[in-house]
LOROLUM-122694 format. One line per 2 residues: for each residue x, y, z of N, C-alpha, C. Coordinates in steps of 0.05 Angstrom, whole numbers. Layout:
% residues N
X,Y,Z,X,Y,Z,X,Y,Z  ...
% end
This chain:
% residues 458
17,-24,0,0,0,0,18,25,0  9,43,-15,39,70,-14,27,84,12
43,93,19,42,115,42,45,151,36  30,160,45,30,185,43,49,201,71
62,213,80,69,228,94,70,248,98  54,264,118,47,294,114,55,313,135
69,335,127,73,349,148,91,343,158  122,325,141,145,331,155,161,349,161
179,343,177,205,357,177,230,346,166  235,345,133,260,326,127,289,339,125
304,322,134,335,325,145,344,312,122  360,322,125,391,307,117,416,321,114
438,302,119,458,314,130,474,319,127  485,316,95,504,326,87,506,340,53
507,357,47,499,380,55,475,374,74  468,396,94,451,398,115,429,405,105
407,399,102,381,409,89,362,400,109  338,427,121,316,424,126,299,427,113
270,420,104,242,424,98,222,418,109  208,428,106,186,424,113,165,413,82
164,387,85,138,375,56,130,352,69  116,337,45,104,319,40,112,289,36
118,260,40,139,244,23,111,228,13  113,218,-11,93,195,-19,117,167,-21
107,150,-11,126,121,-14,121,100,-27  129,95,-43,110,64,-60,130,45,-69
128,23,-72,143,-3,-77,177,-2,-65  181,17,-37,197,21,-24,210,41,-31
206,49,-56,215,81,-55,208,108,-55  218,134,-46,205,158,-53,193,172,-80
169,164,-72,161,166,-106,156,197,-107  138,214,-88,136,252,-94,153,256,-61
150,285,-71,164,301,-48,153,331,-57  143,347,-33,129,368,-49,113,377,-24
98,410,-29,82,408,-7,55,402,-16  38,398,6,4,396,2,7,371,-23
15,358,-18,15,343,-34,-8,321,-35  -33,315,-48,-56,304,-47,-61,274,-53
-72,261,-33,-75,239,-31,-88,222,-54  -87,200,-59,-96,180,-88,-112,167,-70
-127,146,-87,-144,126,-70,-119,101,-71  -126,97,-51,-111,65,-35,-79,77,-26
-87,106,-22,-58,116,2,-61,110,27  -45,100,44,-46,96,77,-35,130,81
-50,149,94,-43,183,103,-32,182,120  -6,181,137,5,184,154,10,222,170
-7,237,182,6,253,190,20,260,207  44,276,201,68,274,220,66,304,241
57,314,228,49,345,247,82,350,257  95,350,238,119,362,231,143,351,247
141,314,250,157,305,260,178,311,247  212,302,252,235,299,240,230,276,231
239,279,201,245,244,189,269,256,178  290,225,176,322,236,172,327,205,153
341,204,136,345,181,126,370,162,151  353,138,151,358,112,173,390,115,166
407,110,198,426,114,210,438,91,203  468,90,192,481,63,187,503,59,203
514,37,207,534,25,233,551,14,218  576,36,219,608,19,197,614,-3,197
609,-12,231,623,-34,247,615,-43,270  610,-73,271,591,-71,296,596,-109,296
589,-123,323,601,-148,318,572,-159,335  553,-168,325,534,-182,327,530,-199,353
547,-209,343,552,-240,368,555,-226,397  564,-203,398,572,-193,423,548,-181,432
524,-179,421,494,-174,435,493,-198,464  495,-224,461,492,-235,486,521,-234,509
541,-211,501,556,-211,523,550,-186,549  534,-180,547,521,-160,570,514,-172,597
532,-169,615,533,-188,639,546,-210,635  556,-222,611,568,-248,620,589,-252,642
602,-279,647,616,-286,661,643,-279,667  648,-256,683,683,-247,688,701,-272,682
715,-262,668,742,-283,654,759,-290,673  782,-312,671,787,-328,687,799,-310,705
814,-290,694,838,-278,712,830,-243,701  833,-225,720,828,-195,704,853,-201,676
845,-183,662,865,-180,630,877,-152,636  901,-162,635,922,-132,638,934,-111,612
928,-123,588,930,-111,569,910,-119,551  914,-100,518,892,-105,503,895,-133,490
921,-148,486,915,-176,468,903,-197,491  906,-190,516,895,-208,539,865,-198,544
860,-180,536,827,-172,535,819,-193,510  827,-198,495,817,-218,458,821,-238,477
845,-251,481,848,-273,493,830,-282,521  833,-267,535,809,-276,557,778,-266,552
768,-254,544,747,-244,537,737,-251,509  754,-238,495,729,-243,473,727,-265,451
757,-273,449,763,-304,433,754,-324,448  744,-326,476,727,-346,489,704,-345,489
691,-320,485,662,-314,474,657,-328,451  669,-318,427,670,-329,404,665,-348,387
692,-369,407,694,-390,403,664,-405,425  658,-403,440,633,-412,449,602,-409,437
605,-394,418,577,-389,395,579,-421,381  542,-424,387,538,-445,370,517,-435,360
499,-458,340,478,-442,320,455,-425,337  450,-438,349,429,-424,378,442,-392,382
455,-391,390,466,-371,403,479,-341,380  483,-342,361,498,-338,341,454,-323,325
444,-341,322,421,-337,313,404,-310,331  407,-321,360,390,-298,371,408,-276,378
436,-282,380,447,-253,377,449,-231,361  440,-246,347,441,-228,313,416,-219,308
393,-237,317,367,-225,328,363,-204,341  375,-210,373,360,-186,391,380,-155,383
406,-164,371,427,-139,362,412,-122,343  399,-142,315,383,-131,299,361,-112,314
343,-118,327,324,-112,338,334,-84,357  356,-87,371,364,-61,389,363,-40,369
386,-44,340,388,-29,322,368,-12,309  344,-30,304,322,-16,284,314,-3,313
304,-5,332,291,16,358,303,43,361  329,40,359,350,72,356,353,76,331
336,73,315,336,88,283,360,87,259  379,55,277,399,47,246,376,29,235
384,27,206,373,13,188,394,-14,175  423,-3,182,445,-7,161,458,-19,183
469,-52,176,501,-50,196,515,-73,186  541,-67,186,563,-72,170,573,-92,195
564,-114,194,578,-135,219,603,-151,205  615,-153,226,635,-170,228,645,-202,248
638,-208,233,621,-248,252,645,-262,263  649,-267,274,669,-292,284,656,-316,302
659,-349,296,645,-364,312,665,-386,304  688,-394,319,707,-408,305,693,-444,307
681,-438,329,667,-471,332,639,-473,308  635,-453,303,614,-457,284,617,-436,262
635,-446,244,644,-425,218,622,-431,206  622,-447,183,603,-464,167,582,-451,165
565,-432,152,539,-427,154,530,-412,164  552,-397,181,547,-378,211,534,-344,192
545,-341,168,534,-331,169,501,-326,147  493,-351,134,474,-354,137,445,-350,150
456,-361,185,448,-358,208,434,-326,215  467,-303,209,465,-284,220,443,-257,194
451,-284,170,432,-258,153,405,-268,160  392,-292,156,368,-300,163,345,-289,194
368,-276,217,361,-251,235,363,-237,233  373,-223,218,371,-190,206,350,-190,186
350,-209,171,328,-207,148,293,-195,164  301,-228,183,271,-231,202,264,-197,217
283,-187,228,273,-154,231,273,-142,220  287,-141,190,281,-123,162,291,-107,159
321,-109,173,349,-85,172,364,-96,141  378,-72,139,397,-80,113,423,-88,124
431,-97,106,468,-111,130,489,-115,100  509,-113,109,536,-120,95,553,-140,116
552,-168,106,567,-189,119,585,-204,111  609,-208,141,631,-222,131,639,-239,150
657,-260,149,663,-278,167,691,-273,172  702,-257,195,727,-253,210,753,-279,203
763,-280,187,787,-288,167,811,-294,194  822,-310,204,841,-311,220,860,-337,227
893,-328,226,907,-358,236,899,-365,262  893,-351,278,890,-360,304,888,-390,315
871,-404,293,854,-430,301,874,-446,282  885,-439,273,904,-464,249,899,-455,216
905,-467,195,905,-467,170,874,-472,165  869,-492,190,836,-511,174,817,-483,189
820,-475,212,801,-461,210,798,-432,197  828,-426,178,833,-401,170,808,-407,139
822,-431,130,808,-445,103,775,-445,110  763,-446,126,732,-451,128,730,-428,131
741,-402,146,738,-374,144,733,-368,121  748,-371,99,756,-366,76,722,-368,54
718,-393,63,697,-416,50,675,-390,56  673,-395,86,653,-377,95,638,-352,78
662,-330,75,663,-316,64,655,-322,33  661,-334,18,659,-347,-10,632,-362,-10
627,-365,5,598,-379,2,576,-364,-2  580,-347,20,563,-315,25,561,-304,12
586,-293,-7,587,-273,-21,574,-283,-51  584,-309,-65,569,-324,-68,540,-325,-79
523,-327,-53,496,-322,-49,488,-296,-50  500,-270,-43,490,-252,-64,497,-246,-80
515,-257,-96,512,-253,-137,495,-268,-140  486,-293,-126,461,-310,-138,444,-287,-138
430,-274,-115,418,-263,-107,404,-243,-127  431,-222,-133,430,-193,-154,426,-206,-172
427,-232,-189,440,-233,-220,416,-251,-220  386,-251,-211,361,-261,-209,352,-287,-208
377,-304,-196,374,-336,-205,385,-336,-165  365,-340,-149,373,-345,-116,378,-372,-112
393,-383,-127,403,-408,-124,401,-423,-98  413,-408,-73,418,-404,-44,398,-395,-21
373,-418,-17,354,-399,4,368,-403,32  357,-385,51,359,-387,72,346,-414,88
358,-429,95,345,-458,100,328,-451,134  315,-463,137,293,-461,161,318,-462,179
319,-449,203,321,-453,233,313,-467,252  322,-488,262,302,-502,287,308,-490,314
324,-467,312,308,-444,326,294,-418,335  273,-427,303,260,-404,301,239,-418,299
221,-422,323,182,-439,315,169,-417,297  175,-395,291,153,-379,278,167,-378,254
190,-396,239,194,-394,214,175,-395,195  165,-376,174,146,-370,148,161,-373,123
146,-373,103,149,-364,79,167,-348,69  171,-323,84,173,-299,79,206,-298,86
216,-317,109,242,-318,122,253,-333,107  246,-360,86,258,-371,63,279,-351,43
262,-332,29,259,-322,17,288,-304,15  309,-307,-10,330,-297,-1,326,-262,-13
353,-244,0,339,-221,8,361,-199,-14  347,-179,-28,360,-156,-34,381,-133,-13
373,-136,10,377,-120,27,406,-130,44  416,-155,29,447,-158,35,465,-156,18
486,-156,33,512,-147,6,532,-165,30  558,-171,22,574,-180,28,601,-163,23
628,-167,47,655,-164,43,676,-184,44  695,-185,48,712,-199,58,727,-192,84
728,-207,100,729,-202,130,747,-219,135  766,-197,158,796,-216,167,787,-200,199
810,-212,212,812,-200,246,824,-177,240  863,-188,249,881,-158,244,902,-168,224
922,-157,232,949,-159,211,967,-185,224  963,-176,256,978,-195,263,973,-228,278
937,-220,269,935,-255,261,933,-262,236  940,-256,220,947,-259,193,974,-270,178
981,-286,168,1010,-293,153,1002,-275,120  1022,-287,108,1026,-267,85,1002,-283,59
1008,-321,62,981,-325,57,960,-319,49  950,-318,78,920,-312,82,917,-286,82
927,-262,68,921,-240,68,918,-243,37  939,-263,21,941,-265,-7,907,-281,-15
906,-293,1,882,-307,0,852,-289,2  847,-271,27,832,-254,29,827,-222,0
850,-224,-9,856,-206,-32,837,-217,-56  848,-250,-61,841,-259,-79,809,-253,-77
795,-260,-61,767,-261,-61,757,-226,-58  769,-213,-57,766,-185,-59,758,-179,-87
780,-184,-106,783,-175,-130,752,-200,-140  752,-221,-143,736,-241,-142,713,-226,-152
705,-213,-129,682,-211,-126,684,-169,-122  698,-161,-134,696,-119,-136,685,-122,-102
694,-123,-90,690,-115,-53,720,-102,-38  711,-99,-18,724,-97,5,732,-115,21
755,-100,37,767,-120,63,754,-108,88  747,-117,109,730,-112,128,749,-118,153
768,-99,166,788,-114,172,788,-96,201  809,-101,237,821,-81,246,850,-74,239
850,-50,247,874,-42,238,882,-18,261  907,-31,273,923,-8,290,900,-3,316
886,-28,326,869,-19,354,891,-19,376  903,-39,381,927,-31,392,954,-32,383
974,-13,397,1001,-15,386,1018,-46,380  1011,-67,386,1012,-95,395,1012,-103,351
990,-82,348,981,-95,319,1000,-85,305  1020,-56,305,1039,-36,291,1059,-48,292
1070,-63,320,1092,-68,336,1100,-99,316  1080,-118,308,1079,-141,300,1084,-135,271
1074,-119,262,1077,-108,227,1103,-99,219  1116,-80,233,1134,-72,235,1165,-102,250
1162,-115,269,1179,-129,271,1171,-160,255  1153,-167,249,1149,-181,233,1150,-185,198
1146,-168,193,1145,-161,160,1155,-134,154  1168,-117,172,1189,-92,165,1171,-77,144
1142,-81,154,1123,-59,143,1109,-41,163  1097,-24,155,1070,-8,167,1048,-29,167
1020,-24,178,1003,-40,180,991,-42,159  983,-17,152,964,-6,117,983,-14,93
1014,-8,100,1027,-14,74,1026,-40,79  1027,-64,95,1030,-92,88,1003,-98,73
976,-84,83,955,-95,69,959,-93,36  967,-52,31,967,-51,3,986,-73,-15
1015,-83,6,1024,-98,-17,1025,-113,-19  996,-130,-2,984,-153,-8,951,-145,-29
965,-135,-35,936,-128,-54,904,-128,-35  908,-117,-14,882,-122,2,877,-94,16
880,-77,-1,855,-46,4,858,-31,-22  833,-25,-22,820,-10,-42,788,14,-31
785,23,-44,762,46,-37,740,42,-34  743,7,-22,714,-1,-4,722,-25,21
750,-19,20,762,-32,44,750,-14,72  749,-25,101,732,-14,130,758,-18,143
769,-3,154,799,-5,167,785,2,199  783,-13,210,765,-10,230,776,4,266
776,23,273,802,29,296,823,53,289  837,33,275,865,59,263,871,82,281
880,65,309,883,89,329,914,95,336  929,71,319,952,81,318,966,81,300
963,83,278,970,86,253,984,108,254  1008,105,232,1037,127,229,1019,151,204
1036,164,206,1023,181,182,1033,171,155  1036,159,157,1053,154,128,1032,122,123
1028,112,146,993,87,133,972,104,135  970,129,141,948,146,135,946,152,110
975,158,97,969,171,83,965,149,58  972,124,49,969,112,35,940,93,36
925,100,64,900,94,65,880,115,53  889,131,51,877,156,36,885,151,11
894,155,3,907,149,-33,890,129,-39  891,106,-18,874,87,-37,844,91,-36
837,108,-15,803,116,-16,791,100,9  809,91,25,797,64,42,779,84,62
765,66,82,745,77,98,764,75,125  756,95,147,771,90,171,749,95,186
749,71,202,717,62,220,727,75,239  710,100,252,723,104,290,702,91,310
714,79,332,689,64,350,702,80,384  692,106,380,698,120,407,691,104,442
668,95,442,661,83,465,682,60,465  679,42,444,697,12,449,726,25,452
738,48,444,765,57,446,764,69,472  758,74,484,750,85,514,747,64,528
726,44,528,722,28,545,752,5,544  760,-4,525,787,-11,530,811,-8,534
822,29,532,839,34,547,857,45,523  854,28,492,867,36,477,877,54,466
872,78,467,873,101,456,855,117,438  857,148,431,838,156,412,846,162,384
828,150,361,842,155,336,840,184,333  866,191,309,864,222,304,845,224,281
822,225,289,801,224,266,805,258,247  814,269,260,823,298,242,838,293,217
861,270,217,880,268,200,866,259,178  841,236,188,832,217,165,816,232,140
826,257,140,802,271,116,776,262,114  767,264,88,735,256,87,725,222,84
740,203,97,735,189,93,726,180,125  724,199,145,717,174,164,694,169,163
681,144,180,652,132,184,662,121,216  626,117,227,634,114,248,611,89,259
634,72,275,626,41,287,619,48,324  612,14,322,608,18,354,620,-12,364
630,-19,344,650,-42,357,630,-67,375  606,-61,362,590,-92,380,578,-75,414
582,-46,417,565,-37,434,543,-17,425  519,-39,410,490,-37,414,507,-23,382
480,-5,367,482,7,347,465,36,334  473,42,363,461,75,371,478,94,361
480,101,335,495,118,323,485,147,333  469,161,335,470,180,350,489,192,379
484,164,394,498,164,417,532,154,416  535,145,393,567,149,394,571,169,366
547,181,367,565,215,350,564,229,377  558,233,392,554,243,418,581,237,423
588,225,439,605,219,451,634,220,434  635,212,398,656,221,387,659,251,391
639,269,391,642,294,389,655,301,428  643,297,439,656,301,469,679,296,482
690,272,467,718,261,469,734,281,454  724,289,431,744,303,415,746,326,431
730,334,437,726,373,445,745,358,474  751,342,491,755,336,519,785,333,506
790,329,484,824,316,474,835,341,454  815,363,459,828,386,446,830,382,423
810,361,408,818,367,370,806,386,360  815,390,334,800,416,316,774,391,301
752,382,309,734,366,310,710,381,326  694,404,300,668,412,310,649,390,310
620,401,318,595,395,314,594,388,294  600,391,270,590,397,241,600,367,230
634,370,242,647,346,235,631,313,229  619,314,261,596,294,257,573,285,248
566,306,237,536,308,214,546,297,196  578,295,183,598,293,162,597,262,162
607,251,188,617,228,193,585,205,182  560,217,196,543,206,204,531,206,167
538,219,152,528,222,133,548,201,110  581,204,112,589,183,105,584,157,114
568,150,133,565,119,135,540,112,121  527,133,111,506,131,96,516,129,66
540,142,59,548,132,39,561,109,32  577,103,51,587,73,58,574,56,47
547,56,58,532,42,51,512,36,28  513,66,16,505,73,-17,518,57,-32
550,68,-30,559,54,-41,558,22,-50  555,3,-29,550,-19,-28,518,-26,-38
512,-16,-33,478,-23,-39,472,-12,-73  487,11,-92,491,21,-107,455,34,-108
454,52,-81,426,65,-80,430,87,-71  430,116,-65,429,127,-49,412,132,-21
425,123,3,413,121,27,418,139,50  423,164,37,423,188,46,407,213,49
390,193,30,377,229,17,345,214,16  334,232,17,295,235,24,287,244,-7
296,245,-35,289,251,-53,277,233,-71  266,249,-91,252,222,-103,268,204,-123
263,180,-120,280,155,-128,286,147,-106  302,152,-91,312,146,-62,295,124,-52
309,98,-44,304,80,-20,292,92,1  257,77,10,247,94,37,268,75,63
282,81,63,298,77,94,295,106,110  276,103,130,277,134,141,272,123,169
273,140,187,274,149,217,253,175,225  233,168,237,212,188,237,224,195,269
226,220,284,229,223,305,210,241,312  203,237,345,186,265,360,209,274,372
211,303,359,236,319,376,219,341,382  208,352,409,201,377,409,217,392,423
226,412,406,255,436,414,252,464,426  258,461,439,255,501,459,264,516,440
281,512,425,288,528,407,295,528,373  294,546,367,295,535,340,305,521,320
308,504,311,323,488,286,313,494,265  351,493,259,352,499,225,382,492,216
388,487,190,407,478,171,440,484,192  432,515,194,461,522,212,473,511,241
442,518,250,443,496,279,443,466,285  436,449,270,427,426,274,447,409,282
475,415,278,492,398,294,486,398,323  491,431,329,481,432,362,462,419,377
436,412,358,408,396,372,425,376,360  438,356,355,454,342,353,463,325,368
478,347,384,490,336,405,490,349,430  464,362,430,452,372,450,417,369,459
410,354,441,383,352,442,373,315,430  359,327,399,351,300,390,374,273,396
364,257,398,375,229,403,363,200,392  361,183,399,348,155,397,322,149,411
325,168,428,301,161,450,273,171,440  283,191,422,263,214,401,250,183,382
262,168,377,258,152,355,223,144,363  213,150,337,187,138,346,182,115,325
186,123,299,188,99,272,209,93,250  209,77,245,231,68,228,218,55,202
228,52,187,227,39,152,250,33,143  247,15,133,270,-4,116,262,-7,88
261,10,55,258,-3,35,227,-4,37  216,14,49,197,18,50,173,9,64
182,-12,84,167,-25,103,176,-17,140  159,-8,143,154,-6,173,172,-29,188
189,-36,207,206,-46,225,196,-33,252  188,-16,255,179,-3,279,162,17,280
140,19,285,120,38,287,111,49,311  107,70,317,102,93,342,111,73,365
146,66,355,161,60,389,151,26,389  136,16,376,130,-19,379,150,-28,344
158,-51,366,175,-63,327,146,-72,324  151,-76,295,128,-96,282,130,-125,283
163,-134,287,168,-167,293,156,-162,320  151,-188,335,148,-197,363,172,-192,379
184,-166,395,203,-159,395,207,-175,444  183,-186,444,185,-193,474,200,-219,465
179,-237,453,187,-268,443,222,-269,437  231,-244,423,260,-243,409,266,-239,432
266,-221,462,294,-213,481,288,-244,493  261,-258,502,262,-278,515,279,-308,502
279,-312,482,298,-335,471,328,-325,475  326,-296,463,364,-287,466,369,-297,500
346,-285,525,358,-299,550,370,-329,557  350,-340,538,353,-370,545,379,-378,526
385,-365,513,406,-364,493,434,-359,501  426,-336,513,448,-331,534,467,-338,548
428,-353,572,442,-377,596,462,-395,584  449,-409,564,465,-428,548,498,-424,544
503,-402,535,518,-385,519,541,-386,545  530,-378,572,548,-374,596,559,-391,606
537,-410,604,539,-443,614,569,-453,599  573,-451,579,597,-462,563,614,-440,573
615,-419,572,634,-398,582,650,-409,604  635,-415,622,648,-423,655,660,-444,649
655,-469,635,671,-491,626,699,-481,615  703,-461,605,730,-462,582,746,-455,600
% end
């Protein structure tokens, strides 16, 4: 049924544009834009009485699986540095995902996401006990809440040759399934879940709304190999490497005494970045892998909270020109609330990093994601994908084009979120998802327990 929308307030953010019109929506996209714009027969009228709608918020970087680590089980011994945080914490997480667990995390993660007004998120999977299919798993819960995603399976020696090779597969299988997908022959459905009782029709059904990368850990779980290997399937398939890079000095320190490179130059002269590679971190990068990450066009993911909460440092997001975008490293996928907090850190670390900067950032991850989707998911115009974010923001003061960073990051937020659209379908309406969003947190618990239960064993 098309939708009529009346009486918005439409945003967008880079260039900064307010209006005040009309949107008509039909077969998921913006079909008018205009004022007083008059209704047809078999319009659904939505009036907004001049809510904010902003085109839906995208997540550079974000690790799925880590939705059921909230409260888990303190690790064996505190971790005194950052490769003993991977090692006690999160490569034991990881490696303890089985299909159960892996499924509803990607579920209730999906689900947090669409409530704070992302639409878009660029995950990065690791499940070394359950490579095979994992991420199958994780598109078949994103699908089920009706977010768009770009997925890859975390590429790593860590586990041996055999489990670097099924990484590999992983990845190839996936990516794979969407050229089946685009090229109109879905060779590859999503096979039923036996743990999902409310599997339909509709969850079979494979999906436009994914895209795939190629996904590794870092540099220095990597041999020269498996970076030759991760390249290959790059070029393979015109993508990206989905990679970290430089989260801690540990990763510079290993590049440098191991292969008498920089971290960025060992990738370039493994043929593994190009101008849709996600360099995820880059908090200690030299200027000289800045600058050849620039040359090549690559993306530099910043994840301010996860760089804070671990101790690691802050990237110099000033240096990275117009390419940054911005992640949350697997905490939740509230892009508002870590432009918040990127902007506070900066102003607290004395960078030349305004307000404005972040309207910038927030608007490249929307290109990020254009790019990949080959749609524009930035913009409220006609043609345009309906991916939007309807918010109630009521403001003491005035907004407009000049100001709007300030209500930014002084005002509107996620909490404003009242509806969401994906491609033109509702995901959340006045603050209720449209999936069964109680049934989804109650399995992720029992999912959980499970999840912990193996934790304490390892």
């Amino acid at each position: 049924m098309p939708l009529l929308l009346k009486d918005a307030t439409l945003v967008e953010l880079d260039p900064i544009s307010i209006e005040k019109a009309d949107l008509r929506i039909e077969s998921g996209f913006i079909s008018a834009r205009g004022n007083h714009l008059e209704a047809r027969e078999g319009d659904e009228i939505i009036g907004l009485g001049g809510r904010v709608v902003i085109p839906g918020m995208v997540c550079a970087h974000t690790h799925l699986y880590s939705t059921l680590a909230r409260g888990m089980p303190a690790p064996p011994r505190q971790p005194s540095n950052f490769k003993e945080i991977l090692e006690l914490v999160w490569w034991r997480l990881d490696r303890a995902l089985d299909d159960e667990s892996i499924y509803w995390s990607a579920m209730a993660g999906a689900l947090d996401a669409a409530r704070v007004g992302t639409t878009c998120l660029f995950d990065h999977h690791a499940s070394p006990a359950k490579i095979t299919g994992s991420l199958q798993i994780v598109r078949e819960a994103i699908e089920k809440v009706g977010l768009r995603a770009v997925l890859c399976y975390e590429v790593t020696d860590r586990g041996g040759s055999h489990e670097r090779d099924k990484g590999l597969d992983e990845n190839l299988t996936h990516l794979n399934a969407v050229r089946s997908v685009l090229s109109g022959n879905p060779k590859i459905q999503i096979a039923n879940s036996d743990t999902d009782s409310d599997s339909d029709t509709d969850s079979k059904k494979s999906s436009t709304l994914v895209r795939g990368m190629v996904g590794a850990h870092a540099s220095f779980t990597l041999s020269d190999e498996s970076l030759d290997y991760c390249a290959e399937l790059m070029q393979e398939f015109d993508t990206g490497l989905h990679i970290h890079v430089a989260e801690d000095r540990w990763d510079v320190l290993d590049a440098k005494s191991r292969h008498r490179l920089g971290v960025v130059e060992r990738l370039a002269k493994h043929n593994a970045l190009n101008n849709r590679t996600i360099l995820a971190h880059s908090i200690h990068l030299t200027d000289e892998d800045i600058s050849i990450a620039r040359t090549a066009g690559a993306w530099f993911a910043h994840n301010p909270r996860s760089n804070m909460n671990n101790q690691v440092g802050y990237a110099p997001v000033s240096k990275f020109g117009d390419r940054v975008v911005l992640g949350t490293d697997g905490i939740g996928a509230d892009m508002f609330e870590e432009a918040r907090i990127g902007f506070f850190k900066s102003r607290d670390n004395r960078l030349e990093v305004d307000g404005d900067v972040w309207l910038r950032v927030l608007a490249n991850n929307q290109r990020l994601a254009s790019e990949a989707f080959e749609v524009d998911l930035g913009s409220l115009r006609v043609g345009s994908p309906a991916d939007v974010t309807v918010f109630y923001y009521e403001s003491p003061t005035p907004m407009a084009a000049e100001n709007f960073s300030w209500h930014l990051a002084f005002g509107i937020n996620s909490a404003s979120v009242e509806s969401v659209m994906v491609d033109g379908t509702f995901v959340v309406r006045n603050r209720k998802a449209v999936i069964d969003e109680q049934y989804i947190y109650e399995q992720a618990r029992v999912a959980s327990e499970k999840l912990w239960a193996r934790l304490r064993k390892m």
